[in-house]
N, C-alpha and C positions, 0 to 999 in steps of 0.2 A: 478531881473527878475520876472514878473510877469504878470498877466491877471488884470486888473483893469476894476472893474462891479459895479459903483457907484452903493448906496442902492438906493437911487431914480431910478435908472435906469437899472436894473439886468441884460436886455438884449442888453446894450451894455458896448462896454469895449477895450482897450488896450492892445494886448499880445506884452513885451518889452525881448527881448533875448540879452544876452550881454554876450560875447566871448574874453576868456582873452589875456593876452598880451604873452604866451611862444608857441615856434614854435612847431607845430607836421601836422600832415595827415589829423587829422580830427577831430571834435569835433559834441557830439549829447549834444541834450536835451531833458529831459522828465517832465513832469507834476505828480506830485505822490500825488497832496491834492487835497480838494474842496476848493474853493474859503473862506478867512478868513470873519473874519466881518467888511473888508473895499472891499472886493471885489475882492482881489488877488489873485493870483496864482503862488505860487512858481514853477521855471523850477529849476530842479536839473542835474547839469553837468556832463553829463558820462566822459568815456575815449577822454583824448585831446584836445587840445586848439589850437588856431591861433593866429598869427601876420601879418598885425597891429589888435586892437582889431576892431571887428565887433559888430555893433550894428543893432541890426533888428525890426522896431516896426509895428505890425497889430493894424490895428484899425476895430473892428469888431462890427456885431449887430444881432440881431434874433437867439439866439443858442439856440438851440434844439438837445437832444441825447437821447437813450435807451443803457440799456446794458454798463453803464458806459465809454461812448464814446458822446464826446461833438463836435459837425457840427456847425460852425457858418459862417455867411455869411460876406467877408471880404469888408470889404469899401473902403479901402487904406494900403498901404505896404509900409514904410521908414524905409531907409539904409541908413547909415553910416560904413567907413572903414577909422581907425586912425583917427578919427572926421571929414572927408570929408563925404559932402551931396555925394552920389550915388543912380543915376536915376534908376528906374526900370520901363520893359516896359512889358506888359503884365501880367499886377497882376493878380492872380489866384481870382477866384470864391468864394471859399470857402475856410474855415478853418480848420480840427480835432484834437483832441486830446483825449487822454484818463485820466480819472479821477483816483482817487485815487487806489492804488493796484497796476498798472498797470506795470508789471515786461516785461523786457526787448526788441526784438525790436517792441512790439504790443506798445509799452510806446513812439517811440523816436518820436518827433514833428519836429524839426529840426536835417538836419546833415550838417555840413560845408566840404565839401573837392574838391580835385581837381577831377573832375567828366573824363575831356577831357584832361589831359596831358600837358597844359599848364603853370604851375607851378600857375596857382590861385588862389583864393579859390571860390569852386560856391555851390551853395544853393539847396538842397533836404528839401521839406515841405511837409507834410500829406495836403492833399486835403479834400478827401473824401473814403468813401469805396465804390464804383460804380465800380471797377475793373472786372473781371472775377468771377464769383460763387463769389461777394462782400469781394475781396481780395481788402487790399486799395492803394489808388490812391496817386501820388504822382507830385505834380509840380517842374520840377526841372529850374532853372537861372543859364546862364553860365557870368560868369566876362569876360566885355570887356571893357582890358586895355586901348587899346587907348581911346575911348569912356567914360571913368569912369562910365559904367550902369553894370548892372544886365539885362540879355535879357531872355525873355522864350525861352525855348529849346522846342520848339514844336515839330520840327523834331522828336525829339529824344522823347517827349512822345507817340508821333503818333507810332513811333516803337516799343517803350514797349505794347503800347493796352492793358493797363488792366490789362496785364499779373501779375503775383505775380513776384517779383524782388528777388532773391534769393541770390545774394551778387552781390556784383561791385567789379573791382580791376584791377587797373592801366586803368579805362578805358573800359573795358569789363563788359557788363550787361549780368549775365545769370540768364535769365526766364525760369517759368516752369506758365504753367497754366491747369487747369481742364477741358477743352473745352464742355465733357456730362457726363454724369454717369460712363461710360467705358474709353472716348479717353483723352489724356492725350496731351499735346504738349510741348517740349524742345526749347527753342531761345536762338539765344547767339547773341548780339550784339558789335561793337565797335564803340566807339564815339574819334574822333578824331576833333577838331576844334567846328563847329557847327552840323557836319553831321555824322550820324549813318551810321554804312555800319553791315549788318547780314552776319554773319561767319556761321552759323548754322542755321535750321529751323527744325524739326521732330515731326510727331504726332507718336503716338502708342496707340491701344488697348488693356487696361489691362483685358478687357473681353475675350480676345482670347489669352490670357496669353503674350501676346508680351513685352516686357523687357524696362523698362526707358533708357535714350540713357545712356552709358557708360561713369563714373566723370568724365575720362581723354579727351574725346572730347569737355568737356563741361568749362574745363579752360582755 
């Protein structure tokens, strides 16, 4: 697994993720080094692997970060599932990750799991941090069986907005975002198929002492 950034060539490169073969929920990866002196970048495997194995490779160029966070701009996006070519249609913009240190979910680059309930596995990537008050942004691709692709889930990021993504679970996105100094906003969304449908929407004002929405509405 790695970032490859030829020395002739620093700013472009290859980020190759590769997802083992035993079944679970979900699998992330993180980047915890600088690049060595061929030009890689080791991903280190959190919690959980997939079946068949997935293979995911970015080909990128122009990367530029501050604050130990690397933005690169993505050329091409190839997938592989149990060594089948898998089409991808709406490759994302951009790339990020973060650099060495980088402890837990500020660190994960990819996660693989079932987003929509379909028994699949579909694909959450770090974008960029353009979110709300530069909370980061995230491309997500849901697996279509019949099809053999990876499709962008537009829908569904248009529904997040930016917002900060606070967990998922079975399906259920609940957001919370900063909207100004004082108001605060709650979302809870569900994805089922390709389409979001909002369970919840709430803003509050923490200047007028008003109360974040209550955990239990928001599972």
């Amino acid at each position: 697994m790695f970032v490859r950034c030829p020395a002739s060539r620093p700013l472009f490169g290859s980020l190759l993720m590769l997802l083992g073969m035993a079944s679970a929920q979900a699998a992330t990866y993180t980047a915890d080094a600088a690049p060595d002196d061929q030009g890689r970048i080791t991903l280190q495997a959190g919690q959980g692997e997939i079946s068949p194995a997935l293979q995911v490779v970015f080909k990128v160029a122009d990367c530029s970060g501050t604050d130990n966070v690397t933005t690169c701009q993505v050329q091409a996006m190839d997938v592989t599932r149990g060594g089948r070519t898998v089409a991808v249609t709406g490759v994302q913009p951009r790339l990020t990750r973060a650099g060495a240190g980088a402890q837990g979910a500020a660190s994960v680059l990819l996660t693989v799991a079932d987003f929509n309930g379909d028994g699949a596995p579909d694909l959450q990537v770090w974008q960029d941090n353009n979110g709300v008050y530069n909370v980061p942004v995230h491309a997500f691709y849901l697996f279509d069986a019949k099809g053999n692709r990876y499709v962008r889930a537009t829908a569904l990021e248009a529904a997040i907005g930016g917002r900060d993504i606070d967990h998922i679970d079975n399906g259920r996105f609940v957001l919370r975002a900063k909207v100004s100094p004082c108001e605060r906003e709650d979302k809870v969304i569900q994805l089922r198929g390709t389409q979001p449908r909002t369970l919840l929407e709430r803003r509050y004002d923490t200047c007028k002492g008003e109360r974040p929405t209550e955990s239990h509405l928001l599972e």
